[in-house]
C-alpha positions as CSV (number, residue, x, y, z in Angstrom):
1,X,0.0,0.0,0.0
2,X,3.1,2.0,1.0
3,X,4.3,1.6,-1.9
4,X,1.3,2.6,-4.4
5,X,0.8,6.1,-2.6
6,X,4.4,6.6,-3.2
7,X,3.8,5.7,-6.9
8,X,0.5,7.8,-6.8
9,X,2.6,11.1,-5.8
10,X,5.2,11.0,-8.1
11,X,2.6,10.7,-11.0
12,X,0.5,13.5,-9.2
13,X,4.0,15.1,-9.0
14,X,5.1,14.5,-12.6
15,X,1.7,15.8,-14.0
16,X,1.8,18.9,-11.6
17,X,5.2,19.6,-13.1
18,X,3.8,18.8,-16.6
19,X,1.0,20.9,-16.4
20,X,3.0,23.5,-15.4
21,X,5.2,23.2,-17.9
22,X,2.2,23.6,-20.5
23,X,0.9,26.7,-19.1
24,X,4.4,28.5,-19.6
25,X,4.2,31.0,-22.6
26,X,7.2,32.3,-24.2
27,X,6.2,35.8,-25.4
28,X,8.2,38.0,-27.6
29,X,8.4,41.4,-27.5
30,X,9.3,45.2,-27.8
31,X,7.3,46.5,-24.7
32,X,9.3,49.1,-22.8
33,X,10.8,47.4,-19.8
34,X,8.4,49.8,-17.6
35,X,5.3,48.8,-19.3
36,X,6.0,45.0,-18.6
37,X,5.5,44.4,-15.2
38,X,2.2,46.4,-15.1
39,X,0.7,44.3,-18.0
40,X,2.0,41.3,-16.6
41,X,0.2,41.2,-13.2
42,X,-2.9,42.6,-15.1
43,X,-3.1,39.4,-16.5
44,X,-1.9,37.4,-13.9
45,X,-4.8,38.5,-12.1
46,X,-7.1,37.1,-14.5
47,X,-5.2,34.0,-15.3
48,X,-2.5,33.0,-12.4
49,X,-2.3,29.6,-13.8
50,X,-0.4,30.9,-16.8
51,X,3.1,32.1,-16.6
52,X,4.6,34.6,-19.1
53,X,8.6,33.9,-20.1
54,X,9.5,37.0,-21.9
55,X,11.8,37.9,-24.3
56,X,13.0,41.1,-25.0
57,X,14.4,43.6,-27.6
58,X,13.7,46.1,-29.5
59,X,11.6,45.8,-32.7
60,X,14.2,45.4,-35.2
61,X,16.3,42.7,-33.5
62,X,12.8,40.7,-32.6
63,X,11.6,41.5,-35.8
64,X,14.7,39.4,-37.4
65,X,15.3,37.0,-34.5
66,X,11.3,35.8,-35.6
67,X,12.2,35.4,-38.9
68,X,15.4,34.0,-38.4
69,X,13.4,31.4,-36.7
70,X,11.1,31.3,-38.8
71,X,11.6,27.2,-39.9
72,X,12.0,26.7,-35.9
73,X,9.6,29.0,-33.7
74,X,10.5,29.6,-30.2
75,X,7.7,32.4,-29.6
76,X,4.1,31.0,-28.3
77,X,2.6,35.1,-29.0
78,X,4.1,37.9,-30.1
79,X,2.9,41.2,-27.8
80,X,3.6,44.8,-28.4
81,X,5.7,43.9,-31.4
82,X,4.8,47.2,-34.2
83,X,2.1,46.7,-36.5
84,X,4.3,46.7,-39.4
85,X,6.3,44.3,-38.1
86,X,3.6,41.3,-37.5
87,X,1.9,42.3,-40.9
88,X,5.3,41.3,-42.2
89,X,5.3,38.1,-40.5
90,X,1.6,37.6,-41.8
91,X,2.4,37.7,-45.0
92,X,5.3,34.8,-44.2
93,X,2.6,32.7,-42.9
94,X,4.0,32.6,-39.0
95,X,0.5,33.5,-37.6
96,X,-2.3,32.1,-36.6
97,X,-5.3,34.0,-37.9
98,X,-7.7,34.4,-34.5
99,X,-10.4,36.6,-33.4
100,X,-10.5,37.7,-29.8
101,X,-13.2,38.1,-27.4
102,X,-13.3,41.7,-27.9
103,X,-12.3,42.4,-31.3
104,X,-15.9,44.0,-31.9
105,X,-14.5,46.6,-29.9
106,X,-11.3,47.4,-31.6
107,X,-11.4,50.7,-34.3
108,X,-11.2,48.8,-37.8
109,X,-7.9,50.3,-38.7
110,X,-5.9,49.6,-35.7
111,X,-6.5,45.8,-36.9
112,X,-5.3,43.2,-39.8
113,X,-8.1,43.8,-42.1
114,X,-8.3,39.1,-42.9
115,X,-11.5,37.4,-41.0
116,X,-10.5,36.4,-38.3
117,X,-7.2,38.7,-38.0
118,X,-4.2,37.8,-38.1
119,X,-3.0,40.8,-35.7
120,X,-4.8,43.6,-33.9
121,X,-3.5,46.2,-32.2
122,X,-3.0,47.8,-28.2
123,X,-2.3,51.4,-28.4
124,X,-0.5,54.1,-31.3
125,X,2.8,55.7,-30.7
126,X,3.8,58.7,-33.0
127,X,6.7,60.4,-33.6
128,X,7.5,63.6,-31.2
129,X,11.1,65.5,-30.9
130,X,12.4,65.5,-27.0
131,X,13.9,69.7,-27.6
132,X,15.8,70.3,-24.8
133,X,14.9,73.9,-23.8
134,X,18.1,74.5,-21.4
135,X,20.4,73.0,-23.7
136,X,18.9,75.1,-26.8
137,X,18.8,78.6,-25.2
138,X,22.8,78.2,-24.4
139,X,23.2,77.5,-28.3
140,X,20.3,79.8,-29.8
141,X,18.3,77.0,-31.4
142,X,14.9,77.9,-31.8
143,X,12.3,75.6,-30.8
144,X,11.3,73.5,-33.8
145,X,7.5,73.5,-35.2
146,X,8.6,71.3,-38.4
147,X,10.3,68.7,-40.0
148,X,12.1,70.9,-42.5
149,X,13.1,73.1,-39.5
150,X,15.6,70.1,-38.7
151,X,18.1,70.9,-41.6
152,X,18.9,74.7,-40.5
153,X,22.7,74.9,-40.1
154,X,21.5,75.3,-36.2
155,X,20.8,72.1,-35.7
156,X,23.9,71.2,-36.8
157,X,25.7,67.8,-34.9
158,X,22.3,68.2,-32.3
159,X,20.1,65.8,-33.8
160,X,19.9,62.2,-32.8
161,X,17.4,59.7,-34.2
162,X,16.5,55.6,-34.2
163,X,18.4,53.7,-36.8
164,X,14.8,52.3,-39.2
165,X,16.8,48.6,-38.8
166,X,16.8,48.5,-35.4
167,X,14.1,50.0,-33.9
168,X,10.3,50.2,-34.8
169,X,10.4,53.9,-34.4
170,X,13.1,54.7,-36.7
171,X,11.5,52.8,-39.4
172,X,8.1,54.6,-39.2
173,X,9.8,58.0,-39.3
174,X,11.4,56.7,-42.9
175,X,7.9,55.5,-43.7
176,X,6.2,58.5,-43.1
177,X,8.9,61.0,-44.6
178,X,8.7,58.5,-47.7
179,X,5.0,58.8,-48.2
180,X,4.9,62.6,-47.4
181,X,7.5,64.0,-50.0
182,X,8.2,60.7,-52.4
183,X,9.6,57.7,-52.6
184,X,10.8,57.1,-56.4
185,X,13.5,54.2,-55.8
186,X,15.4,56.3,-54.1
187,X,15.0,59.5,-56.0
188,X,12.3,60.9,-54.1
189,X,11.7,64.3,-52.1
190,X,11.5,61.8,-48.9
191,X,15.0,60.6,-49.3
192,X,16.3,64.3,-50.3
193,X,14.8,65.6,-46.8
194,X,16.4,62.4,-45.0
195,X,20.1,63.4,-47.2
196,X,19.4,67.0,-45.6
197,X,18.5,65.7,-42.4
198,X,21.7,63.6,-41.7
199,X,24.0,66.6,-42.5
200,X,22.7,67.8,-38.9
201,X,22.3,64.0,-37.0
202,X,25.1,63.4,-34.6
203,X,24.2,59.1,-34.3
204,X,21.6,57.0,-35.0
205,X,20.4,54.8,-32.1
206,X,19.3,51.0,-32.1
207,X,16.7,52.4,-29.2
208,X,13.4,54.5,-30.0
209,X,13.7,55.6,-26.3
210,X,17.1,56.8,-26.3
211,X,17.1,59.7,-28.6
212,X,15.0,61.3,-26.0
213,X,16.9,60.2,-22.9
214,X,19.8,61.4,-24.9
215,X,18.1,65.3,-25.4
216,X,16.7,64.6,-21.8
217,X,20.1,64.3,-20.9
218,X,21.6,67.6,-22.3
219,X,23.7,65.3,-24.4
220,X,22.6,66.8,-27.5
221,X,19.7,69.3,-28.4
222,X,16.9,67.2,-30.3
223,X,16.2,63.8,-30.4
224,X,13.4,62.3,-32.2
225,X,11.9,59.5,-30.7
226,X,7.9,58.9,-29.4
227,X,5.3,59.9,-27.7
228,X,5.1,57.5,-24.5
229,X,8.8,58.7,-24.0
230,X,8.6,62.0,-24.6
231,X,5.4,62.6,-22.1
232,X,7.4,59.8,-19.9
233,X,10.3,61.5,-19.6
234,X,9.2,65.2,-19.1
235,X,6.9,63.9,-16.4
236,X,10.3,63.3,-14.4
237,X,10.9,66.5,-14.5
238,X,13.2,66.5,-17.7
239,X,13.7,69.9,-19.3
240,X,12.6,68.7,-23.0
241,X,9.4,70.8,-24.8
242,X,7.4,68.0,-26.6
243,X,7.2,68.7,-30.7
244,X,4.9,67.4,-33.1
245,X,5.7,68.1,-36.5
246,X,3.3,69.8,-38.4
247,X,4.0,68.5,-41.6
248,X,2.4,64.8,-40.6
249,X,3.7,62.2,-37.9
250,X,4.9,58.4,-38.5
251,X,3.3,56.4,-36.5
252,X,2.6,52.5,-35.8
253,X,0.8,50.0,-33.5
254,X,1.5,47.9,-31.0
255,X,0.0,44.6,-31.4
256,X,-1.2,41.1,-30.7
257,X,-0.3,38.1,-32.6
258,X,0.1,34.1,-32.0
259,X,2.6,32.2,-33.6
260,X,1.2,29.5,-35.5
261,X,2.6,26.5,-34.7
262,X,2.7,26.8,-30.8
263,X,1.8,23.9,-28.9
264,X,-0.5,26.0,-26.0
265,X,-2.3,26.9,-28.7
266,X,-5.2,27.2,-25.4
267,X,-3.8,29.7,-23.3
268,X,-2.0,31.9,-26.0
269,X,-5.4,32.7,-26.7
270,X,-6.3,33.3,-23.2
271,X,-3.6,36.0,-23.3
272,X,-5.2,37.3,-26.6
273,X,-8.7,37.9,-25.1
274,X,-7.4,39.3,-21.8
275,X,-5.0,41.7,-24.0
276,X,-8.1,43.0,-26.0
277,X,-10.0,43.7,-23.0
278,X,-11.0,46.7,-21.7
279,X,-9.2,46.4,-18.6
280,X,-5.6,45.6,-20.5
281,X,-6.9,48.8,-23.1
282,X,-6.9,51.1,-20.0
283,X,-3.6,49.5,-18.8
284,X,-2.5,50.9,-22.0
285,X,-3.8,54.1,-21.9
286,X,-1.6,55.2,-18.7
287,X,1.0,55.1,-21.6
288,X,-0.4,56.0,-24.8
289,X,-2.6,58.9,-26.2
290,X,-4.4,56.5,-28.3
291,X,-6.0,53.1,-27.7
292,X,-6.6,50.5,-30.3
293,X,-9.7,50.5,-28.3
294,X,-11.6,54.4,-28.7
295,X,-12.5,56.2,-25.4
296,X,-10.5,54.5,-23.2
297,X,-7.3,56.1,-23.1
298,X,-7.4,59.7,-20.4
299,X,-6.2,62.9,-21.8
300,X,-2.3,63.1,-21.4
301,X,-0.6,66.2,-20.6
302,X,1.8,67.6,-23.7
303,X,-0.2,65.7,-26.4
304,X,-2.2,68.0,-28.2
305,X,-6.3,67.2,-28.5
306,X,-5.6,66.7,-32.3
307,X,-3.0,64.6,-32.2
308,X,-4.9,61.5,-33.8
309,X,-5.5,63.9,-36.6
310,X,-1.9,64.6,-37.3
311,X,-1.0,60.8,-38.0
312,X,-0.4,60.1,-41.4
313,X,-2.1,57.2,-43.3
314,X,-0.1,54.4,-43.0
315,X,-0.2,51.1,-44.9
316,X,1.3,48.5,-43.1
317,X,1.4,45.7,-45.8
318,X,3.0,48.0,-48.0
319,X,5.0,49.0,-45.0
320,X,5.7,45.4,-44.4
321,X,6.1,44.9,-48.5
322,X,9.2,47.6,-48.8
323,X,10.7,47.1,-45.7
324,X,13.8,44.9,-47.1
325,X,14.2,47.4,-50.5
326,X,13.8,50.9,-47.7
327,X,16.4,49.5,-45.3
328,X,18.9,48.5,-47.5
329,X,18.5,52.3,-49.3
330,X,19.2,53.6,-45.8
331,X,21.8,51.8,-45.0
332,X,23.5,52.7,-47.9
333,X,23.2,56.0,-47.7
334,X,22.8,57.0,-43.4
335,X,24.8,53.8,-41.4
336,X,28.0,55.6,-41.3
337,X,26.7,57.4,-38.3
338,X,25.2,54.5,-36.6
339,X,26.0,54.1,-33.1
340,X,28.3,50.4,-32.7
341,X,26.4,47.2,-31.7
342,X,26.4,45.7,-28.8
């Protein structure tokens, strides 16, 4: 008898372990590392049983580890990955088309437009310049209100920006320059501007964030980065003036995929219905301006009422389609002034 309860427990023990082991998701993402313990225990709450193992980066190195696994997936979800980067993935067939609980409630263009979606989106980040006030009065720069305002000889060796390869950011800001003033292989008024613009950058970052911790910083007059960051980092006091271009703003989604193929095919969805809820949208909203989900998000202080207006219209396939032929044009031309890889 002795020795059938021992038997018992160590198959109790071995399934416990097992089951365990099942309910261990590994997510991959670009969340900033102080968004990730909030949404974490916001769905812990609602579903303790499942653990989240995350890993890290930002968009561009995910975005090419994913594919680079492409033939051997390691991700279970993808979560707060940009919009532009999972409709590039879609169209590699890595996802697992799925329709969450609450994807009634999601505005039609912050989602994958394929029944049931492939992707949907959390909140919209836009681009904003971090203008450092202090550092610009010692040097006589005058506060920004446009893009083209960027290439006076003032701004000279005081610009820093993301590198488009490596961060999610960067590669909007191309986008959005691209479809504002031309394209043309290469030829266009969009690359002209960015041929301008580069005369004045210092170094391009592999961070969206940085740019603005850089300005915030007094290391260098104006970085251009986001909006989370930018209304982040002045809340702390920073001496930065938050500018939104007036010419248009790149912008792109977080968002909410599955990888198809994953074997807890059960509670990745679980996370995709808890992180289209309201309750994750308003999680959200203590970062972002603008919720995937309308009327949730509260009025943040520096982003003007408008702002949703001032977002260009992006096209994420297309985004998704070019993204190879853009960043090898860049590269060309702008990686000289790259900052060194890790």
């Amino acid at each position: 008898m002795k020795a059938w309860k021992t038997l018992l427990a160590g198959l109790l023990a071995a399934s416990g372990a097992a089951h365990a082991q099942g309910t261990q998701l590994t997510v991959y993402t670009a969340l900033e590392t102080d968004q990730l313990r909030a949404y974490q225990e916001g769905f812990k709450k609602a579903h303790p049983e499942i653990e989240l193992k995350w890993v890290r980066d930002s968009t561009g190195v995910i975005t090419a580890k994913l594919i680079a696994e492409k033939a051997n997936p390691q991700a279970d979800v993808i979560w707060g990955v940009a919009a532009s980067s999972l409709a590039l993935f879609g169209q590699q067939g890595m996802l697992e088309p799925y329709a969450p609980a609450n994807l009634g409630a999601i505005s039609p263009q912050y989602r994958d437009k394929k029944n049931p979606p492939a992707w949907w989106g959390m909140d919209v980040y836009g681009a904003t310049i971090c203008f450092n006030t202090v550092e610009a009065k010692k040097r006589n720069i005058p506060l920004p209100t446009s893009w083209h305002d960027l290439t006076q000889p003032a701004f000279k060796g005081q610009i820093v920006m993301p590198n488009p390869a490596s961060s999610g950011t960067g590669y909007f800001d191309v986008v959005a320059w691209l479809q504002l003033w031309g394209d043309d292989g290469g030829k266009g008024g969009g690359w002209k501007y960015m041929d301008a613009l580069h005369e004045n950058v210092a170094q391009y970052t592999h961070s969206g964030s940085k740019p603005c911790n850089m300005a915030a910083q007094g290391e260098y007059v104006a970085g251009i980065s986001f909006e989370y960051r930018a209304h982040s980092t002045k809340a702390k006091g920073a001496p930065i003036e938050l500018v939104f271009p007036k010419e248009g703003l790149g912008w792109d989604l977080e968002g909410l995929a599955i990888h198809k193929g994953t074997k807890k095919l059960d509670a990745a969805k679980k996370l995709a219905d808890w992180a289209s809820s309201k309750d994750a949208m308003v999680l959200y909203g203590k970062n972002f301006a603008i919720t995937a989900m309308p009327g949730v998000a509260p009025k943040l202080a520096n982003i003007p009422d408008d702002y949703e207006s001032r977002l260009v219209k992006m096209d994420f396939d297309q985004s998704a389609a070019n993204r190879e032929r853009i960043l090898a044009e860049w590269s060309k031309r702008y990686d000289a002034k790259s900052e060194p890889k890790k």
